[in-house]
TORDODREN-868403 format. One line per field, with one value per residue: residue number from 0; residue in three letters; x negated, y, z of N, C-alpha, C in turn. Coordinates in Angstrom, 2 decimals. Each point is the difference from the previous one (the first is absolute). Example, Ala and Ser with C-alpha at 12.3 -4.5 7.8 and 13.67 -1.06 7.14 Angstrom:
REM TORDODREN-868403
k <- 0_1
r <- ALA_SER
n_u <- -13.19_0.35
n_v <- -5.69_1.05
n_w <- 7.80_-0.72
ca_u <- 0.89_-0.82
ca_v <- 1.19_1.19
ca_w <- 0.00_0.06
c_u <- -0.90_0.77
c_v <- 1.20_1.09
c_w <- 0.00_0.73
***
This chain:
REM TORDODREN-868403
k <- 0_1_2_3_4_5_6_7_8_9_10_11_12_13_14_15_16_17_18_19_20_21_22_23_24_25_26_27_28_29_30_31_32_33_34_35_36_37_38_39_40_41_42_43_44_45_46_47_48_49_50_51_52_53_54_55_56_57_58_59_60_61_62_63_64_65_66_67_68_69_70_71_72_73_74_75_76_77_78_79_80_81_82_83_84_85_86_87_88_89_90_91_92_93_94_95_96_97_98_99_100_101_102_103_104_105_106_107_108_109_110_111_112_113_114_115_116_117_118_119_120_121_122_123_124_125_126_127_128_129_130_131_132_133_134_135_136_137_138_139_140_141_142_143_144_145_146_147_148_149_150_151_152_153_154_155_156_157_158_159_160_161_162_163_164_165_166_167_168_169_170_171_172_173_174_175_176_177_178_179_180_181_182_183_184_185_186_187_188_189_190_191_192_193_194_195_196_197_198_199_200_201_202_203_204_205_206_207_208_209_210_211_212_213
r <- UNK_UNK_UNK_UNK_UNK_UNK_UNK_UNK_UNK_UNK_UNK_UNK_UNK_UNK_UNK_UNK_UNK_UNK_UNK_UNK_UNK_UNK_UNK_UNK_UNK_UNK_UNK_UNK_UNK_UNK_UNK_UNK_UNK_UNK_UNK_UNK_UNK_UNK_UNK_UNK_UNK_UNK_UNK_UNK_UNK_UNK_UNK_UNK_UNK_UNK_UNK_UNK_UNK_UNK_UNK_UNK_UNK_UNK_UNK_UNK_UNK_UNK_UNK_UNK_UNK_UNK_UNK_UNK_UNK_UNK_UNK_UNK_UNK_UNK_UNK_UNK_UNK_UNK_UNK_UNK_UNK_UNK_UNK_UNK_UNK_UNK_UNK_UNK_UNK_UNK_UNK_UNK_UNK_UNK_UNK_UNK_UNK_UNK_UNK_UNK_UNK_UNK_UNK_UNK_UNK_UNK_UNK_UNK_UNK_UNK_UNK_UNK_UNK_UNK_UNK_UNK_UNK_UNK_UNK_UNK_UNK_UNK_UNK_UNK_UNK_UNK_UNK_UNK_UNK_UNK_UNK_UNK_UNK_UNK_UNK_UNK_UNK_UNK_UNK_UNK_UNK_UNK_UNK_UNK_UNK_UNK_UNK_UNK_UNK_UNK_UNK_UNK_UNK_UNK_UNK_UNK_UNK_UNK_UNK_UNK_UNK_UNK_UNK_UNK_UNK_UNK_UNK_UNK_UNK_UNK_UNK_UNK_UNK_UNK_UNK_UNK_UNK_UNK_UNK_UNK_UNK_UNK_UNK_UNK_UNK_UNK_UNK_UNK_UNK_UNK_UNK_UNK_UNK_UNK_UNK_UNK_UNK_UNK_UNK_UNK_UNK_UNK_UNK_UNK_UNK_UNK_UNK_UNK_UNK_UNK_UNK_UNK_UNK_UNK
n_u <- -117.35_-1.40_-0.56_0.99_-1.33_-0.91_-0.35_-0.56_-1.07_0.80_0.33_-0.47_-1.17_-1.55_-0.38_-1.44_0.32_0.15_-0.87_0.03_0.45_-1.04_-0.86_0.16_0.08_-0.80_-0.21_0.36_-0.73_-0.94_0.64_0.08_-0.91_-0.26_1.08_0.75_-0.36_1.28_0.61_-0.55_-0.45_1.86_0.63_-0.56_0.23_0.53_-0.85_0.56_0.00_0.95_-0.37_-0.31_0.57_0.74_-1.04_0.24_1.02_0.69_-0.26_0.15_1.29_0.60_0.39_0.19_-0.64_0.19_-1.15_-0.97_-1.58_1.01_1.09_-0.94_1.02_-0.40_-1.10_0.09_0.46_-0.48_-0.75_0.17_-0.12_-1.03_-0.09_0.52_-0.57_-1.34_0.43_0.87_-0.71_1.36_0.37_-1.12_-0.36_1.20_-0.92_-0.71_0.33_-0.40_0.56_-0.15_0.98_-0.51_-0.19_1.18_0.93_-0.10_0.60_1.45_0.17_-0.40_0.71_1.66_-0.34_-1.06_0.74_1.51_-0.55_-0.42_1.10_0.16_0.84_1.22_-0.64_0.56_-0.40_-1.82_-0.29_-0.95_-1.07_-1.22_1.42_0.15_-0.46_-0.68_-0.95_-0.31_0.61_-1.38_0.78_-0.95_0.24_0.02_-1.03_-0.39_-0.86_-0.78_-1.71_-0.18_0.31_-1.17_-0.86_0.24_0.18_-1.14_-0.30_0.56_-0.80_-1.11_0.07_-0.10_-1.09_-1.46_1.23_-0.25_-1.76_-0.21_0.69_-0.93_-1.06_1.14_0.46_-0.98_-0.49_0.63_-0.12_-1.44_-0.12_0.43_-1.16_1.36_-0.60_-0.36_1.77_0.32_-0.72_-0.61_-0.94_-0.63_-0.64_-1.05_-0.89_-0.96_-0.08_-0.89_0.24_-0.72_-0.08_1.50_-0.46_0.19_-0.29_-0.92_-0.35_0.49_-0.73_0.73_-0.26_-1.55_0.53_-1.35_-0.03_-0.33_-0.83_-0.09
n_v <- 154.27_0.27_-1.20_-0.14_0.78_-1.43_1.26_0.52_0.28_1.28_-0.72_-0.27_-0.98_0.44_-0.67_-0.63_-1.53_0.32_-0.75_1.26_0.57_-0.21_-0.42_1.65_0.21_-0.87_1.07_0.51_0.25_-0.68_1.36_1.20_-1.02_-0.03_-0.59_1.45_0.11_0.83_-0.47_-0.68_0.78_0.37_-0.38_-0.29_0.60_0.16_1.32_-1.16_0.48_-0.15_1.04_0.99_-0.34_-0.37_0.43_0.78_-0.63_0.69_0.42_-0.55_0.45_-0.11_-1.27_0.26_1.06_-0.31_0.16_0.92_-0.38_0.17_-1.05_-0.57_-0.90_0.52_-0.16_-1.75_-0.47_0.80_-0.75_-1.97_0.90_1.21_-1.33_-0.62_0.60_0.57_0.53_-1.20_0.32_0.20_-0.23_0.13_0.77_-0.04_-0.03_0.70_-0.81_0.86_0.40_1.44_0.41_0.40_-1.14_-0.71_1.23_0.31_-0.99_-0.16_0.79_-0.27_-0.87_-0.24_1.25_0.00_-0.96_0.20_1.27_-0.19_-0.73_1.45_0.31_1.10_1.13_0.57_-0.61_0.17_0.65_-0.84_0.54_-1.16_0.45_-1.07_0.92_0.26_-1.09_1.04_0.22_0.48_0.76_-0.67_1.51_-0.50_0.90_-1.20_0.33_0.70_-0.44_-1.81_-0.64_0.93_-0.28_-1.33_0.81_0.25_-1.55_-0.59_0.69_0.11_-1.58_-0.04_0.51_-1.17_-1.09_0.71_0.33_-1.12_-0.83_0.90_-0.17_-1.11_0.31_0.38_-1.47_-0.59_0.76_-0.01_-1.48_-0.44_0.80_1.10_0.50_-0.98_0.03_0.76_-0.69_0.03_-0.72_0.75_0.26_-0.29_-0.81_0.40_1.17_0.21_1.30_0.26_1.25_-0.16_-0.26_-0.40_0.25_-0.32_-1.35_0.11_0.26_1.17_1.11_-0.07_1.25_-0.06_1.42_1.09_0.10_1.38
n_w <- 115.82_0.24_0.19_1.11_0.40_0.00_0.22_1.12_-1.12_0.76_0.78_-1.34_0.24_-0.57_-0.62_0.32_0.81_0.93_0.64_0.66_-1.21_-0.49_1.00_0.25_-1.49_-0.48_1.30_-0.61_-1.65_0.66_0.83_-0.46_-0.60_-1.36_-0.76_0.66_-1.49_-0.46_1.46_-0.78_-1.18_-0.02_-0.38_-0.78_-0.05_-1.18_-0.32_-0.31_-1.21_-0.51_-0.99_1.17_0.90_-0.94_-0.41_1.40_0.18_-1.15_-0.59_0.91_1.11_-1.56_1.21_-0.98_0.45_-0.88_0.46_-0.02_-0.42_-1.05_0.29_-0.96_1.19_0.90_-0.36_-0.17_1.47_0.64_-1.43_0.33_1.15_-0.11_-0.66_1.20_0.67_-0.45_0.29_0.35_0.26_0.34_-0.93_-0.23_0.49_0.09_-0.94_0.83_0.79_0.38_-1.64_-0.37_0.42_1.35_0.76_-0.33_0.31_1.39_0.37_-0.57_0.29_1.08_-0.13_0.24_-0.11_0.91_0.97_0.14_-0.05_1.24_-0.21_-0.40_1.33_-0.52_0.89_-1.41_-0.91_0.18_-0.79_-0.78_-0.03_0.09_0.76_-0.87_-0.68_0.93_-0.81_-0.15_-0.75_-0.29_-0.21_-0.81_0.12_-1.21_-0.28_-0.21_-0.63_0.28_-0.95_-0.29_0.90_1.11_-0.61_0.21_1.21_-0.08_-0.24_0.84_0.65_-0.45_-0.19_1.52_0.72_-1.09_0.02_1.64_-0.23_-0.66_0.69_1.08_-0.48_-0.10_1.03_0.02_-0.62_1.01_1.29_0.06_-0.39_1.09_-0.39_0.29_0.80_0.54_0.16_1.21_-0.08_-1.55_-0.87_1.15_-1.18_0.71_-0.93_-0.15_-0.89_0.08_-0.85_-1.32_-0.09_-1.11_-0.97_-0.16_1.11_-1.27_-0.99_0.89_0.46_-0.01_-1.24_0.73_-0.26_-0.39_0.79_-1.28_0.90_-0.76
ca_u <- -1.02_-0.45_-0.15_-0.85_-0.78_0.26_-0.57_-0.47_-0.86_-1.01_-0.40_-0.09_-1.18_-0.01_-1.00_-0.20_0.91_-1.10_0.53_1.39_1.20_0.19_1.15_1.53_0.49_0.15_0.80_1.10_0.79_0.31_0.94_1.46_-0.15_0.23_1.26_-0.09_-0.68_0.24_0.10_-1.18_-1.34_0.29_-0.10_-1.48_-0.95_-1.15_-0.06_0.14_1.18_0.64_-0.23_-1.84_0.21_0.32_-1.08_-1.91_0.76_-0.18_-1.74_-1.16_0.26_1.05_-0.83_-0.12_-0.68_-1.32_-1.42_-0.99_0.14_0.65_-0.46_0.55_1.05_0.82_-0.08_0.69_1.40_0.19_0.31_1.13_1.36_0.06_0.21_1.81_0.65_-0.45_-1.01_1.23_-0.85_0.29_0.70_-1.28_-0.24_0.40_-0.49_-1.54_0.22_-0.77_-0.58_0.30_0.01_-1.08_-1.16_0.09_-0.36_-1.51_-0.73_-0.10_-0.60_-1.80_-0.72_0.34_0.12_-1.51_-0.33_0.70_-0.72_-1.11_0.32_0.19_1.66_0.52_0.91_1.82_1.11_0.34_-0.17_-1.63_-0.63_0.65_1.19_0.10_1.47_0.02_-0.75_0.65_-0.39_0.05_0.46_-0.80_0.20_-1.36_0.10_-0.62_0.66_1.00_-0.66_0.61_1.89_0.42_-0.01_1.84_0.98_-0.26_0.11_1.38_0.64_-0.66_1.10_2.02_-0.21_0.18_1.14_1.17_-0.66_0.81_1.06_0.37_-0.06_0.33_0.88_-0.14_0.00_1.87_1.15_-0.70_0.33_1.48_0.80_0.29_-0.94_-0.76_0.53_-0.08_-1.07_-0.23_-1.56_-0.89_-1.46_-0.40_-0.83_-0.63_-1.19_-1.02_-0.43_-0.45_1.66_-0.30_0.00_1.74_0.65_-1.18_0.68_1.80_0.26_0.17_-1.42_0.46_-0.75_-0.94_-0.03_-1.27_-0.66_-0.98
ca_v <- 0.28_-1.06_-0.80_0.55_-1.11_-0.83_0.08_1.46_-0.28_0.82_-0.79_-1.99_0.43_-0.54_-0.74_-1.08_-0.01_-0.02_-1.21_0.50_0.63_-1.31_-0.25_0.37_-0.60_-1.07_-0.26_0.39_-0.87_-1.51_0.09_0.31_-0.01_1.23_0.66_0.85_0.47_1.33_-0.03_-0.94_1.13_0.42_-1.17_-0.55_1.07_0.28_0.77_-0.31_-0.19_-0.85_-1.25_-0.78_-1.46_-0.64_0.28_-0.55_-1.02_-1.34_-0.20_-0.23_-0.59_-1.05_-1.20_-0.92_0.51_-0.72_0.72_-0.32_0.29_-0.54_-1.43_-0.45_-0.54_1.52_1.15_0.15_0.87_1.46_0.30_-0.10_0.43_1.23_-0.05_-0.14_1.08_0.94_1.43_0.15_-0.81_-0.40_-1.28_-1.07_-0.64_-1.35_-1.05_-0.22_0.18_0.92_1.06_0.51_0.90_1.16_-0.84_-0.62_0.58_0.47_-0.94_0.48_1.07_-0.30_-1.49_-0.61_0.45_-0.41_-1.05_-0.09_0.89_-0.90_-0.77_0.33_-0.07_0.97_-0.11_0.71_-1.07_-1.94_-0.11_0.40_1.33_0.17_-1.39_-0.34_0.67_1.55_1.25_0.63_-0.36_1.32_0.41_0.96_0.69_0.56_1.09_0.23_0.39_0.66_0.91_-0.21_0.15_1.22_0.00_-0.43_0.68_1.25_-0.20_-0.18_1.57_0.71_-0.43_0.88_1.83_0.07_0.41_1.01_1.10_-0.45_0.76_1.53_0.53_-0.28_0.24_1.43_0.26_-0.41_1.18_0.92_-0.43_0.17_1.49_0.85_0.74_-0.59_0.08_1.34_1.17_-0.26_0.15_0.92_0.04_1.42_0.13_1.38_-0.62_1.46_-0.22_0.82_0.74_-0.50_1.30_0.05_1.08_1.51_0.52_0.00_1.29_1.05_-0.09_1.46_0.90_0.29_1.36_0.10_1.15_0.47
ca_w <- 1.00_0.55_1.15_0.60_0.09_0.42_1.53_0.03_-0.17_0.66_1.42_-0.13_-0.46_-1.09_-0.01_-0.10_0.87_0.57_0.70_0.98_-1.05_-0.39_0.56_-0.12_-0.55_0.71_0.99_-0.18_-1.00_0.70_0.78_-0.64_-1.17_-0.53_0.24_-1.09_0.58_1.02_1.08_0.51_1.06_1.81_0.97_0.24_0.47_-0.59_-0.73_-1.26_-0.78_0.13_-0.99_-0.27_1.14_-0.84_-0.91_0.68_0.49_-0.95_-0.42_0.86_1.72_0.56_0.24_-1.19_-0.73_-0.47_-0.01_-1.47_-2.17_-0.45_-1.04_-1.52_-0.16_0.11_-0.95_-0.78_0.31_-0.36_-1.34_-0.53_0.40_-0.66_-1.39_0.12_0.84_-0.23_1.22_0.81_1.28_0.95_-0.40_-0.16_1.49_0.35_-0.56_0.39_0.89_1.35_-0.43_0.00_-2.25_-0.74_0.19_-1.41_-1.09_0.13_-0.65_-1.03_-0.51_-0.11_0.23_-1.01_-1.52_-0.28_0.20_-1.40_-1.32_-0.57_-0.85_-1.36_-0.10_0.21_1.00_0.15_-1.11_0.46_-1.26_-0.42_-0.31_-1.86_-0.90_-1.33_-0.98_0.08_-0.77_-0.78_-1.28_-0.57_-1.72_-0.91_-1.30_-0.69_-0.69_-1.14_-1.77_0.43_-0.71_-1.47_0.21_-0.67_-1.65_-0.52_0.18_-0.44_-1.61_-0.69_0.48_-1.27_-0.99_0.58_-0.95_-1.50_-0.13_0.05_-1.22_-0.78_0.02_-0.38_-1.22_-1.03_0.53_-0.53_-1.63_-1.12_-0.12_-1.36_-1.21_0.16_0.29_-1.36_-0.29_-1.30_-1.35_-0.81_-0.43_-1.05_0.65_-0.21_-0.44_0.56_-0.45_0.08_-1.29_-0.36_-1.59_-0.36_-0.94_-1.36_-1.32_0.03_0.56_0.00_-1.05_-0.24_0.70_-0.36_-0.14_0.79_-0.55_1.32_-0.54_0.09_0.54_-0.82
c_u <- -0.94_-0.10_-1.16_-1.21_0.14_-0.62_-0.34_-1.05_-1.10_-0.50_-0.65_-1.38_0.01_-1.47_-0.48_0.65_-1.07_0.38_1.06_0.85_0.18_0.79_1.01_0.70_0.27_0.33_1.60_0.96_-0.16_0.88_1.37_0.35_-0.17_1.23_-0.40_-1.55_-0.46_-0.05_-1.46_-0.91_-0.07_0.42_-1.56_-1.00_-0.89_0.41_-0.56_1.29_0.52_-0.62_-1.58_0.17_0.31_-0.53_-1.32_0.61_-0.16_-1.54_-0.94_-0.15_0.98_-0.87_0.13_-0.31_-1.67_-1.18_-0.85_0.77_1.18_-0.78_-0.08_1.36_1.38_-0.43_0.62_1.19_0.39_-0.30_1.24_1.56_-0.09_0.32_1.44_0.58_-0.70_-0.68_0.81_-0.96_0.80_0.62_-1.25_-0.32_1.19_0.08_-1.08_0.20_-1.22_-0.73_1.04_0.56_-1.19_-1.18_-0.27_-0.53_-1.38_-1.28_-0.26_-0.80_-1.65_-0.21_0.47_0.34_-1.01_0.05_0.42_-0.70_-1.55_0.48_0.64_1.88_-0.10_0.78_0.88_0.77_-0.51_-0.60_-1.18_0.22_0.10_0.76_-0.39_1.77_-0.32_-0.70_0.44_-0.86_-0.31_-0.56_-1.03_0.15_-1.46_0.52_-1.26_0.19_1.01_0.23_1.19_1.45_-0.08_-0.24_1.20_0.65_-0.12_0.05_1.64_0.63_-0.20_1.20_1.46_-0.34_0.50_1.19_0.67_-0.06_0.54_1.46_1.10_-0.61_0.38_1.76_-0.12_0.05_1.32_0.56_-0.69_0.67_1.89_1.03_0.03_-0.84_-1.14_0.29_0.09_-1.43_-1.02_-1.43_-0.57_-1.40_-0.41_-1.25_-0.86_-0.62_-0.54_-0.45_0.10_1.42_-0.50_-0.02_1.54_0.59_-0.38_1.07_1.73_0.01_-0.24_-1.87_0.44_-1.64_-0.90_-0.15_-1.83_-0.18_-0.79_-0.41
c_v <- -1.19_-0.60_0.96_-0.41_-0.48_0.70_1.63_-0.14_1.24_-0.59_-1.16_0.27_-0.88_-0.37_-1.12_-0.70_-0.66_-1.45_-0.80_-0.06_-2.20_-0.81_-0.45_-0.39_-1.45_-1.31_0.51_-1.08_-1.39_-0.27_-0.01_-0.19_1.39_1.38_1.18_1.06_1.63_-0.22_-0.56_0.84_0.68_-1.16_-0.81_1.39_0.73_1.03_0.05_-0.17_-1.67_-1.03_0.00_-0.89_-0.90_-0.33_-0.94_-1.47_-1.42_0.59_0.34_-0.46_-1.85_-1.03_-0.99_0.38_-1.05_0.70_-0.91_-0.04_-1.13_-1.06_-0.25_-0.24_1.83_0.75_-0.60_0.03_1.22_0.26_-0.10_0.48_0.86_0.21_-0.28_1.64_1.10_0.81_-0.02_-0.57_-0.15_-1.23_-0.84_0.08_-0.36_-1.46_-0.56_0.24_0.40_0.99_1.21_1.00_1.20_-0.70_-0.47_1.09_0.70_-1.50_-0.29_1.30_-0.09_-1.24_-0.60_0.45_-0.10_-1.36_-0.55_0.64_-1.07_-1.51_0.28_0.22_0.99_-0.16_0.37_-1.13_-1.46_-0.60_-0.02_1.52_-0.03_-1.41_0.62_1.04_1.53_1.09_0.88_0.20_1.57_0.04_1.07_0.47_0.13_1.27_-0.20_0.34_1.50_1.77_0.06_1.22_1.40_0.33_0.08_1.03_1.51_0.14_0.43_1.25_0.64_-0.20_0.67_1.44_0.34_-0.61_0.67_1.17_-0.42_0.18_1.34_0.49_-0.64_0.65_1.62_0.54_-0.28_1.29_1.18_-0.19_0.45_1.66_0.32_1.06_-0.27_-0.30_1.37_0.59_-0.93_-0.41_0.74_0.17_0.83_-0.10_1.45_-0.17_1.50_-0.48_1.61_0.53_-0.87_1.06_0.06_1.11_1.18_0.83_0.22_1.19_1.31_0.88_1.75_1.10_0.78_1.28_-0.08_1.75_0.64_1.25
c_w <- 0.14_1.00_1.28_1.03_1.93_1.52_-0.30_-0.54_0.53_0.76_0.04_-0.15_-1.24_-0.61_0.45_1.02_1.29_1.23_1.14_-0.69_-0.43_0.96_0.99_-0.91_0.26_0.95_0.01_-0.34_0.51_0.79_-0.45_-1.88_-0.70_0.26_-0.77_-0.07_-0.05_0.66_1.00_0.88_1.18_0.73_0.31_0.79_-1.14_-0.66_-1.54_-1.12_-0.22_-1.29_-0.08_1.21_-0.94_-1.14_0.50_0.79_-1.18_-0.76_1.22_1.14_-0.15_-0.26_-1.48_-1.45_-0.64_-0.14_-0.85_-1.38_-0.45_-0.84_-0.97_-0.63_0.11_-1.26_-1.60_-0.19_-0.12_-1.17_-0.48_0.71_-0.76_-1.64_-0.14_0.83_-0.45_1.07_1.51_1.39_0.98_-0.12_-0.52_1.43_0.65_-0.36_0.47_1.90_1.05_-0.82_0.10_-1.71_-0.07_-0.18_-1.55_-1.12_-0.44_-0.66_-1.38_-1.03_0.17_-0.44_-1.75_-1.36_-0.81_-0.89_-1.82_-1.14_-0.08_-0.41_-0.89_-0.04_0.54_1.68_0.49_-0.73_0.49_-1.44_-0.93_0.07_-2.12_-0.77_-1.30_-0.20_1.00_-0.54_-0.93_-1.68_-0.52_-1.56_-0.41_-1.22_-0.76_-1.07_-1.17_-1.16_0.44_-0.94_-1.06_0.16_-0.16_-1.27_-0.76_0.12_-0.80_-1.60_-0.25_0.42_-1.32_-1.16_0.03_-0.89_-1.39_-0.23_-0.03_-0.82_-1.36_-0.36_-0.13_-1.05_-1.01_-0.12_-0.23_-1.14_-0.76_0.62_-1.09_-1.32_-0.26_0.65_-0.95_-0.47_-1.48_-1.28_-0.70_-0.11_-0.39_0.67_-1.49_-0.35_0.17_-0.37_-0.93_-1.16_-0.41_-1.33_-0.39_-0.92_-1.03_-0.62_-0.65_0.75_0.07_-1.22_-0.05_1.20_-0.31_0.20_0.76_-0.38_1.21_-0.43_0.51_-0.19_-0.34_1.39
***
């Protein structure tokens, strides 16, 4: 289950906090110190939640709170805490005594990221923008000559064909040469020659009697 929350919040108002509300607060907490602060808003009189009294108390009503623009000397503090702690503002502003962690961070974010990118450091690592070794190295493919190559290839395609044409028809010609077939059956002249009867076959053939008709 979760935590449950810290007041009725039907009943609490809400928004900006107006100068009475201040302080009350105030006068309160000078009295009976902080203490808890569920309990704070009814006991103080206020129809306020517990963690916006506590909210509007340390960034804005407590007496040591530092006012005005931050110093040369804080802001390079607040670099160099943030390059040891990172984004933890509550632990850099206890480093910076009468500031606050939203104050800081809010500072941060408009002021000092600026500040670092215009001297050229990263304001997540702390680090140049361009160290020596992050560049990255890009690899150019060239495709020239690219005519030749297909040439090449098509030549030697042509060459794969007439082999393989080669081949089978030589391969065609040893099972021709090497069937039985061809043994049994003789070659054949089939050559043609037109010539006139000899007289020879005039004379050795039987002589035949033509009847004549009166």
């Amino acid at each position: 289950m979760g935590r449950s929350p810290c007041c009725e919040k039907a009943h609490t108002n809400k928004g900006a906090w107006t100068k009475e509300e201040d302080e009350r607060l105030i006068s309160y907490i000078r009295t009976h110190g902080e203490g808890c602060w569920r309990s704070l808003p009814k006991a103080a009189g206020l129809l306020r939640c517990g963690k916006s009294c506590r909210l509007r108390w340390i960034n804005y009503l407590r007496p040591d709170l530092k006012r005005g623009n931050f110093t040369e000397e804080e802001d390079e503090l607040i670099i160099k805490l943030h390059s040891l702690l990172g984004n933890k503002w509550s632990l850099i502003a206890g480093r910076l005594p009468g500031r606050t962690d939203n104050e800081i961070k809010n500072y941060w974010n408009t002021h000092i990221r600026r500040k670092l990118l215009s001297r050229g450091i990263d304001p997540t690592t702390h680090r140049p923008v361009n160290e020596p070794g992050t560049t990255q190295k890009i690899t150019t493919i060239s495709f020239a000559g690219g005519d030749h190559k297909t040439k090449d290839i098509e030549e030697d395609h042509n060459k794969m064909i007439n082999v393989k044409a080669e081949s089978g028809l030589s391969q065609l010609e040893d099972e021709i040469s090497s069937s039985p077939f061809r043994e049994q059956c003789p070659d054949l002249n089939l050559e043609l020659r037109i010539s006139p009867p000899s007289l020879q076959n005039y004379q050795h053939s039987p002589s035949r009697s033509v009847p004549i008709e009166f």
